[in-house]
N, C-alpha and C positions, 0 to 999 in steps of 0.2 A: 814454650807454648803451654797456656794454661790449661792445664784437666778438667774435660768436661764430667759432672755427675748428677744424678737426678735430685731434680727440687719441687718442690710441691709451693713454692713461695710464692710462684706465679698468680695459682689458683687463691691465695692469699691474699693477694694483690688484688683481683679480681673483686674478690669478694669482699674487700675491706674500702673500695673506690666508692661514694656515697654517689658521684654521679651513674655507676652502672646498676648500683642499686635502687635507685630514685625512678631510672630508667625503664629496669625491670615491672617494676610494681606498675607504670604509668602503659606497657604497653601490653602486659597481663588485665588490664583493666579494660584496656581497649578490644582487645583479643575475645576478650569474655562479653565485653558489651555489641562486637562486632557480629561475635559466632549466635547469640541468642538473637540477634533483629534478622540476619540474613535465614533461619531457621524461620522462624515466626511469618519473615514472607515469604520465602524461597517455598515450602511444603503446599500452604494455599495458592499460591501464583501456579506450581507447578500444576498441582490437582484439576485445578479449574482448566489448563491447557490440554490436559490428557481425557479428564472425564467430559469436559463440555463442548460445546459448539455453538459458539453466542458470536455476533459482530464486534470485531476488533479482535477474535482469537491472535489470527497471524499478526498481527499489530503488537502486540503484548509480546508476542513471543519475539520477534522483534527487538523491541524493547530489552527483551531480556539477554539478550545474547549481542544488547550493541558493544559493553565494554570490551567484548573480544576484539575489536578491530581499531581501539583506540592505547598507545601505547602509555605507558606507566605517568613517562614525565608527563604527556602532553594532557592528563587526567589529571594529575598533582597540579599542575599551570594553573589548570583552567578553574577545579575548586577556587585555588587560591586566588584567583581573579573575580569566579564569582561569589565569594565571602568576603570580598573589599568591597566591591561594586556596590554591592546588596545590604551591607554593615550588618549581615545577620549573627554577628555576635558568638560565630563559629569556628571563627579564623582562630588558630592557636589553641583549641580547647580540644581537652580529648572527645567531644560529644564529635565537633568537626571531624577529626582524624576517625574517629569509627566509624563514618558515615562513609568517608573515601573510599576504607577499609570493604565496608558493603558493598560499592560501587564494584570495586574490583573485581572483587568474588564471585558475585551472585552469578556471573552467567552459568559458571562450572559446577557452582551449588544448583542451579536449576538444570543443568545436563543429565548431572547425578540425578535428582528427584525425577524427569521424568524418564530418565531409561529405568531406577524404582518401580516407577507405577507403570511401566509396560510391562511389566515379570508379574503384576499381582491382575489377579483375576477380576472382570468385573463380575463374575458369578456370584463369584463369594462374597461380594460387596449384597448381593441381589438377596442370596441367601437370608444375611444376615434379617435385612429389611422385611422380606417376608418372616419371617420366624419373630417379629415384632420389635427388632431394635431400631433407635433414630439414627439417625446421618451422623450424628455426633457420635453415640457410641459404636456404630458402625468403623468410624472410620478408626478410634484409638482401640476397637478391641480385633478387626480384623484387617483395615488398611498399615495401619501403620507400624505394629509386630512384625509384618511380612516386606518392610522399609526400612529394620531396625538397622542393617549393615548400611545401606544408602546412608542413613541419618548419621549412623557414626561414624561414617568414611567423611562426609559434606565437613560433619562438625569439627572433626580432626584436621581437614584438609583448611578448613576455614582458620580458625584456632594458629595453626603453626606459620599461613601464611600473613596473616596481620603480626604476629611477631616479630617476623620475619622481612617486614615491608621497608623498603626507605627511598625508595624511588619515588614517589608518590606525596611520603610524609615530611619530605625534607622542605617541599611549597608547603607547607599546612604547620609546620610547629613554629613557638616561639624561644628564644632562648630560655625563657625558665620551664616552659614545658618541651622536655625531650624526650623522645621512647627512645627503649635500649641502639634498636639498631643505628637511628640518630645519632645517640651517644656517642658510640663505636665507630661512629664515620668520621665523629669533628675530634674523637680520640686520636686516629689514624694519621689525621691533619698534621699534627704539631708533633708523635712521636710512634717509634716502631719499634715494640719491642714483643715479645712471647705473653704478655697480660690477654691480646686480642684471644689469642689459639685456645688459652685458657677459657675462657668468658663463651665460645662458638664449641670446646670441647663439653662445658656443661650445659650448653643449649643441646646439644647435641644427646648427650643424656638422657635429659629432661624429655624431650621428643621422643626418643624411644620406650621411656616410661609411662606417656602418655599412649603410645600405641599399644605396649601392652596390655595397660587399661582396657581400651576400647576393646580387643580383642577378647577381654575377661567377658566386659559387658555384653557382648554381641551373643554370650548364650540363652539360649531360649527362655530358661527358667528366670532368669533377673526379668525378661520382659513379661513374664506370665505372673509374677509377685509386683510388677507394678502395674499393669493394666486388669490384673485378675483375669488374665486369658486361661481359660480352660483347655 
């Protein structure tokens, strides 16, 4: 019986596979382009539900909260049904798969954002206004510092699960364009060896080095040297 002993070759392997690398980069792209569109509407979508009272509020909100009840494949299906139908030119491109990405997310990014804006006062919104700020600086010097953990919990939570997605992305890629977890599925396919453990042990890493991160950032003072909060 042969002696087992420790290798580090695996992670070698890993690392030296062009397709897990190619992978990589393609679903770090997506992740990155996913987490700033669901930000960009998730914070306005959410504001406008908590602060206002206009016709269609519950509609919207609605809206926002339908991909909870739709399950992973039958969202991958149906993109991928309606980017044949439609020939909009999104089927197989990462703009497509980030879009999916967004779908998915958004309702728990908009959960997050408005239990956020139930914790922050509309006082202090009032305050600022009277005391002569606009709506705009109002909201980045006194709504959105008092959102910074929401914002980086959303963005983190966003972020790791479009990495991390393949139920969804496996209708939407095409063979030259694959994201890692893709990768790692049609890897899986044809062989089984200790590269995967490797490849899910530095994700794994990486994850936690991003949480660290966020944890750095969620102190007060980075948010007061970028907003110029007093």
């Amino acid at each position: 019986m042969a002696a087992t002993r420790l290798t580090l070759s695996w992670f070698q392997k890993a690392l030296s596979t062009a397709g897990f690398i190619t992978g990589l980069w393609r679903s770090l792209t997506v992740a990155i382009f996913a987490t700033l569109t669901i930000i960009l509407i998730g914070i306005p979508t959410a504001y406008a539900i908590s602060r206002f009272r206009f016709h269609g509020c519950e509609l919207l909100r609605a809206i926002l909260l339908a991909p909870l009840v739709v399950p992973r494949v039958v969202l991958g299906f149906g993109l991928f049904v309606l980017f044949v139908t439609t020939r909009s030119q999104l089927f197989g491109t990462l703009p497509g798969i980030a879009l999916a990405h967004v779908i998915l997310v958004v309702p728990f990014v908009g959960v997050i954002f408005l239990a956020a804006l139930e914790e922050v006062a509309p006082t202090l919104e009032e305050a600022a206004r009277d005391l002569g700020a606009g709506p705009i600086r109002t909201f980045f010097l006194v709504t959105l510092p008092q959102m910074r953990i929401a914002l980086l919990s959303a963005s983190f939570f966003c972020f790791i699960t479009s990495v991390d997605e393949v139920e969804t992305t496996l209708f939407l890629v095409q063979p030259a364009v694959k994201t890692l977890p893709v990768a790692l599925y049609h890897y899986l396919e044809s062989r089984q060896d200790p590269t995967i453990a490797a490849v899910f042990s530095l994700m794994i890493a990486i994850a936690f080095a991003f949480i660290q991160a966020g944890i750095n950032l969620s102190n007060g003072q980075f948010w007061k040297r970028i907003f110029g909060a007093r």
